[in-house]
Each structure stands twice: as C-alpha cells, then as structure tokens.
C-alpha positions as CSV (number, residue, x, y, z in Angstrom):
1,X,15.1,9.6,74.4
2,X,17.4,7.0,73.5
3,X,20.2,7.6,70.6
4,X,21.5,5.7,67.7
5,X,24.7,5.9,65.7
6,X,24.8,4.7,62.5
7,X,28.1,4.1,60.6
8,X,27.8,3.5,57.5
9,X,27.7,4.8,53.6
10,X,25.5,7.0,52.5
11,X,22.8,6.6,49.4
12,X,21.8,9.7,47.5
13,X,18.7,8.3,46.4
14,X,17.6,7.8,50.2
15,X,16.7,3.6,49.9
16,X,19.4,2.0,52.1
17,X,22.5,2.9,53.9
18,X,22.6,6.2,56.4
19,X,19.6,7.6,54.6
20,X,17.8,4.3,55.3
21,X,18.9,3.8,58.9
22,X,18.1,7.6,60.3
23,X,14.7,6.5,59.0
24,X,13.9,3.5,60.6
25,X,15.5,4.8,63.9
26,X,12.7,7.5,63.6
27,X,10.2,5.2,62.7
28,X,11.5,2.8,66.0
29,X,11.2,5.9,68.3
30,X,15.1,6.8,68.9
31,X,16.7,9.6,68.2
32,X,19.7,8.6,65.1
33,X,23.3,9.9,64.4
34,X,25.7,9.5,61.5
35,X,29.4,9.0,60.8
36,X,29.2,8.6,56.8
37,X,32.2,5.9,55.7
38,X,31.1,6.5,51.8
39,X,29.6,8.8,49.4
40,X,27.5,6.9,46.7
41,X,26.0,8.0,43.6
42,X,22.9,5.8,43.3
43,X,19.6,4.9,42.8
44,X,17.0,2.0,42.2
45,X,19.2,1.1,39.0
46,X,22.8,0.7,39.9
47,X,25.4,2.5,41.6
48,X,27.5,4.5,39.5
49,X,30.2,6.2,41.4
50,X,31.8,5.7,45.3
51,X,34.2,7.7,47.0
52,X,35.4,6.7,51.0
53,X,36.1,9.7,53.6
54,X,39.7,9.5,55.0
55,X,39.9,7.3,58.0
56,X,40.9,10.4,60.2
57,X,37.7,12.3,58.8
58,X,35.8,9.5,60.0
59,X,37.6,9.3,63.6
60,X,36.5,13.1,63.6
61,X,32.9,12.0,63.1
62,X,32.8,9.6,65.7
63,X,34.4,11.6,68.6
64,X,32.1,14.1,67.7
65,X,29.3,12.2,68.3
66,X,30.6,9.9,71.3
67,X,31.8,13.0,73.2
68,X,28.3,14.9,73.0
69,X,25.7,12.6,72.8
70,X,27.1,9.1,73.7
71,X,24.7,6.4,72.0
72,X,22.6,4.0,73.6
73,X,23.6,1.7,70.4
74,X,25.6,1.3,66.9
75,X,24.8,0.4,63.7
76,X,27.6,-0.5,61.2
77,X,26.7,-0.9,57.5
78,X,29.6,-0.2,54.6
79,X,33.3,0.1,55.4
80,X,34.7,-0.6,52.3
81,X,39.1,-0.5,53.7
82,X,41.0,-2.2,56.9
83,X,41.8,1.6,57.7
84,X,38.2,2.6,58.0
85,X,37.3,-0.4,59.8
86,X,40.7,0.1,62.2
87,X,39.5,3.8,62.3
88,X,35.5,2.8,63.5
89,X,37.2,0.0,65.9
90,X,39.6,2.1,67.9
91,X,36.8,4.8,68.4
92,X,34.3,1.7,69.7
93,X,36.7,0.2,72.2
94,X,38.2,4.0,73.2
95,X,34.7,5.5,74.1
96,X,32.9,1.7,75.2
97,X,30.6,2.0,72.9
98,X,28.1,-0.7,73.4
99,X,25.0,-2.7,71.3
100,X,27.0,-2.6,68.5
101,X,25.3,-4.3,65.7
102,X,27.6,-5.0,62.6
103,X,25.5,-5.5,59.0
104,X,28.9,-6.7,57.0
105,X,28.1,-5.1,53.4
106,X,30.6,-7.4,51.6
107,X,29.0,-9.3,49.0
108,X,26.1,-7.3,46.1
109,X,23.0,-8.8,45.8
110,X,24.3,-9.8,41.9
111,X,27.0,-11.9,43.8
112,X,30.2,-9.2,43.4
113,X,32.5,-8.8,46.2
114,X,32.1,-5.0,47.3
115,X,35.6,-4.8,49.4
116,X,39.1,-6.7,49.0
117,X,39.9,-9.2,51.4
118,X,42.2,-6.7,53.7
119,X,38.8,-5.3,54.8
120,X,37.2,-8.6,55.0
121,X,39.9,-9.7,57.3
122,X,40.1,-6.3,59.6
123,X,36.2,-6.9,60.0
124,X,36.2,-10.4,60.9
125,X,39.1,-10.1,63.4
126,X,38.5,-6.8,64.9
127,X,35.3,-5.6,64.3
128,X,33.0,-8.8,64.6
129,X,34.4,-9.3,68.6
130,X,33.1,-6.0,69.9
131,X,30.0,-6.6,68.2
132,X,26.8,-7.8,69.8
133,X,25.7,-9.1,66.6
134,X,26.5,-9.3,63.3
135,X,23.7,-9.8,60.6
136,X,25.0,-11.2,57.4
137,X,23.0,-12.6,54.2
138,X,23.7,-16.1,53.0
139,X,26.5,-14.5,50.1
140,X,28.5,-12.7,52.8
141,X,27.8,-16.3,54.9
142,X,29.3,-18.3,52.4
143,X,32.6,-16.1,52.2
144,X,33.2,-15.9,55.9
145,X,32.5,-19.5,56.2
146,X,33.6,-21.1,52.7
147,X,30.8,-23.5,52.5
148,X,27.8,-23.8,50.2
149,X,24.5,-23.1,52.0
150,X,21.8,-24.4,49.9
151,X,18.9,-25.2,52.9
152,X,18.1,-24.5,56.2
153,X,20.3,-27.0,57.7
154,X,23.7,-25.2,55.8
155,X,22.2,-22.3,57.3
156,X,22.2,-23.5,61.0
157,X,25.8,-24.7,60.8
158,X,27.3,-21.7,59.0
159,X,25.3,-19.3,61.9
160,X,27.0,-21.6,64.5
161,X,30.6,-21.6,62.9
162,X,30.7,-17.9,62.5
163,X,29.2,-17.9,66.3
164,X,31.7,-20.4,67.5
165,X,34.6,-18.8,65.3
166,X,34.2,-14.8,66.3
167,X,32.8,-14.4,69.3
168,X,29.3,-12.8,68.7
169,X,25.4,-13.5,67.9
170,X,25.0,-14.2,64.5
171,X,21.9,-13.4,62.5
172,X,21.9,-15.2,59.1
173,X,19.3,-13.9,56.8
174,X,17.5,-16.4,54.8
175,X,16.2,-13.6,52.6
176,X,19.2,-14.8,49.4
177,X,18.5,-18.3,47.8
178,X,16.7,-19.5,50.3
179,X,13.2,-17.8,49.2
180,X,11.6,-17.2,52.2
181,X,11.5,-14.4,55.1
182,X,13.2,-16.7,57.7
183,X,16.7,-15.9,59.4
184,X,18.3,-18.2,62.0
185,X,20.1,-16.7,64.9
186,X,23.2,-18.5,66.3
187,X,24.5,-17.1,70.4
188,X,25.1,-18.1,73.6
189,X,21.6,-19.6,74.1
190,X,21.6,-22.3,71.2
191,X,19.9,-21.8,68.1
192,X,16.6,-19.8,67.2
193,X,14.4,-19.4,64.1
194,X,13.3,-16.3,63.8
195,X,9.8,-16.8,60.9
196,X,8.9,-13.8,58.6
197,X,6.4,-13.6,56.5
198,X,7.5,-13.4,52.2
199,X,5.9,-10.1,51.3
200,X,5.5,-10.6,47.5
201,X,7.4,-7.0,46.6
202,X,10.0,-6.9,43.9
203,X,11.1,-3.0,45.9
204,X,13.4,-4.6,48.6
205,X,16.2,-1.8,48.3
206,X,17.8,-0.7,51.4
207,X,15.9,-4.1,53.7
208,X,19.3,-5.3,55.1
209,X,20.2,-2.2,56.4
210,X,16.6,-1.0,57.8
211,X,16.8,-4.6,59.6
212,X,19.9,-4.0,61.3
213,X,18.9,-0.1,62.0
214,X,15.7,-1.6,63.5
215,X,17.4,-4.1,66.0
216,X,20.3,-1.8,66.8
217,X,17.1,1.1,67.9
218,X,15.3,-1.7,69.9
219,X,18.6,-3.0,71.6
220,X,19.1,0.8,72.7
221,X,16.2,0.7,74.5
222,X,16.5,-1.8,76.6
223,X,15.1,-4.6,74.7
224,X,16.7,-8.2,74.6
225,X,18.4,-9.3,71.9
226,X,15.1,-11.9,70.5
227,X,12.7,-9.6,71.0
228,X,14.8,-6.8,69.7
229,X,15.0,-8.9,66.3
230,X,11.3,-10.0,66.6
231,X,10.6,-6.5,66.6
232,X,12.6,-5.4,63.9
233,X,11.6,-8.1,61.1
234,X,8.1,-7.0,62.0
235,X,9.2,-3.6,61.3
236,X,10.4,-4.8,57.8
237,X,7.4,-6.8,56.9
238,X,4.7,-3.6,57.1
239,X,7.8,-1.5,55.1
240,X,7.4,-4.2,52.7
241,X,4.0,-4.3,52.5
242,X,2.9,-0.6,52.3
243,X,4.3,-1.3,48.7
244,X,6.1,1.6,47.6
245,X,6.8,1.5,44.2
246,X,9.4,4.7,43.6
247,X,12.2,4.6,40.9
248,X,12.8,2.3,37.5
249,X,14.9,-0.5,39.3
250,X,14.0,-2.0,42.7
251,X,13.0,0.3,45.1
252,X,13.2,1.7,48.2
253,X,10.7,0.1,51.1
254,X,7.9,2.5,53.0
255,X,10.1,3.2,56.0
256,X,7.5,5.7,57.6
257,X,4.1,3.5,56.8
258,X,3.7,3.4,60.5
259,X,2.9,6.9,60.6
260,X,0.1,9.0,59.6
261,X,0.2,10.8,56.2
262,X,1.8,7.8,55.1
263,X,1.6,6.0,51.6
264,X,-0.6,3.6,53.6
C-alpha cells in the first residue's frame, strides 16, 4: 500500500486539517501519517484557542515517520512560524522526501492573515522549491503576488507569476470570489483549467485541505500530476454533495460517502 504524510494542524472537531487529511487518504486508498504543527480548539463556529508544538518536537515526528515508513508523498497544511517551517524543510531535503504538496494556510476565509510575514517569507523561499505543488486560494494568491484578482484572466497570471517566481506547479483555486468550482493550474507544461462543478452546500469546512490530501494520495500512487488533480476535485465534488449537515456554523464535508454505511 502506498503511504501519506500529512503535516499539518490538527482540528478537534475532525472538519479540516490532520483529522481531514487521514480521512481522505483512507477514502483515496493510501495508508496516512501525521506530524501535528498545531493544536486547535475548534469547530463549525470559530476557532477559539491555538497552541504550536516546538520545532524540535516536530523534527521528532518527522524522523519518526521518514525512518520507518518512508512516504510515497507529503501533504503540508498549517505552519504557522519560520522555525516550524525551517524545522519541516530540513527534514524534507535530509530524508528526500518527494510529492510534496504544500496547501499554504495563510490567509482565513474572513480575509485575516493567520501567520506573520517571517513564516510567509520562510514558506515562499524554502518550502515552495521542494514542493511539487503548491495549492493556494485566491486570498493567499493575492498576498504572494500583490495583485487584485477579480476574473479568470488575474487568475492565469497570478498562477504563472508564482510558477515563474518559485519554482513549482501552482494550483490556484477559484473556489474565493470567483464563485465557481474552477482552479487553474500554472507548470512546466503551460497553463490548464481544471472545471468543477458548484455543489450548492453552505458545509465547505475542511475542502482545501481534503483537496490537497486527495492529490498528494493520487501523486503517491503513481498518478500524474493532471490526473492526480482531476481525481481529487472529483473526490471533493461527491464530499460536497453527500450533504452533510453536522454542527451550528459551516460544516464539515462527507469524506467517507464513497463507502458503504455512508450518510449517502
């Protein structure tokens, strides 16, 4: 079976983060692995209290993992300081880690900057080049490129200046401002549009990070990069439209409707 790390912060009330991502690797047939940056209290209403590991706690997760059961890929979600991102980049390039895809939580879906720009700049410089891809939403778009993107056109030329810029695919995600299902992926080959289909759900909770989780377990087994992100949007779509409705804010998305005993 192939394996998945996921590095990233963890949600109590199970919608997004590690929680989210071992899910979807289940649901994407891979066996998933944790390093836990963060500890959040949340759920569907707000998040109301984080606290980061030390970086050398985290180091300790990730050599635990790389020297027993290397992965085949690597999610990163939330790293919220330069020294846990310095402390996640050292491990990647020590052990060769490899499929790395790199969600940059940066910017809330309200618009609030999540990290300072220290850990905004130890990202872009160290962690963005090892990654295969990086999947940002239009916010975290406009702050690593500066520019307003209003239509689909701002959103072919911010995915090609980040491309051009750092070094690495770039999957911008259409899903902020933009109101509809389509991202636009920026690499070696050109530019692709990737369509999805606007499920009409107001429970979208924890979809960035299932997306990323689902391309990283396609990547690890042996998919290519467009079918890997074909794949994984389709994976998101039937989430989204097994309409769970859990919790008094927006909720968490039906990560196991594929399988039987479902809430399908």
């Amino acid at each position: 079976m192939k394996t998945v790390l996921s590095i990233a912060g963890s949600d109590c009330s199970g919608g997004a983060g590690i929680q989210a991502d071992l899910k979807t690797m289940l649901a994407n047939g891979v066996y998933g692995m944790s390093a836990i940056t963060t500890l959040t209290a949340q759920n569907t209403t707000g998040v109301f209290a984080v606290e980061e590991v030390s970086s050398e706690f985290l180091k300790q997760q990730l050599d635990a993992v790389f020297s027993d059961i290397f992965p085949d890929a690597v999610k990163i979600g939330m790293l919220p300081s330069a020294e846990l991102v310095e402390a996640v980049v050292e491990s990647l390039k020590n052990y060769g880690a490899k499929n790395i895809v790199t969600d940059p939580v940066m910017v809330s879906t309200s618009g609030c900057s999540l990290i300072n720009k220290k850990a905004v700049n130890a990202i872009v410089t160290g962690l963005f080049p090892v990654s295969r891809l990086v999947t940002p939403n239009i916010p975290e778009a406009e702050v690593l490129t500066e520019i307003a993107i209003e239509n689909k056109k701002d959103m072919e030329r911010a995915a090609l200046m980040m491309y051009e810029k750092y070094g690495c695919a770039v999957l911008l995600k259409g899903g902020h401002s933009i109101n509809d299902a389509n991202d636009v992926l920026a690499s070696g080959s050109g530019v692709r549009w990737f369509c999805g289909k606007r499920v009409d759900n107001s429970n979208t909770h924890g979809t960035g990070c299932t997306l990323s989780s689902a391309i990283a377990s396609c990547l690890a087994k042996g998919f290519s990069l467009e079918d890997s992100i074909f794949t994984a949007k389709k994976y998101v779509s039937g989430a989204l439209e097994a309409m769970l409705d859990l919790g008094k804010g927006s909720g968490p998305i039906d990560h196991g409707f594929c399988f039987a005993g479902g809430s399908t």
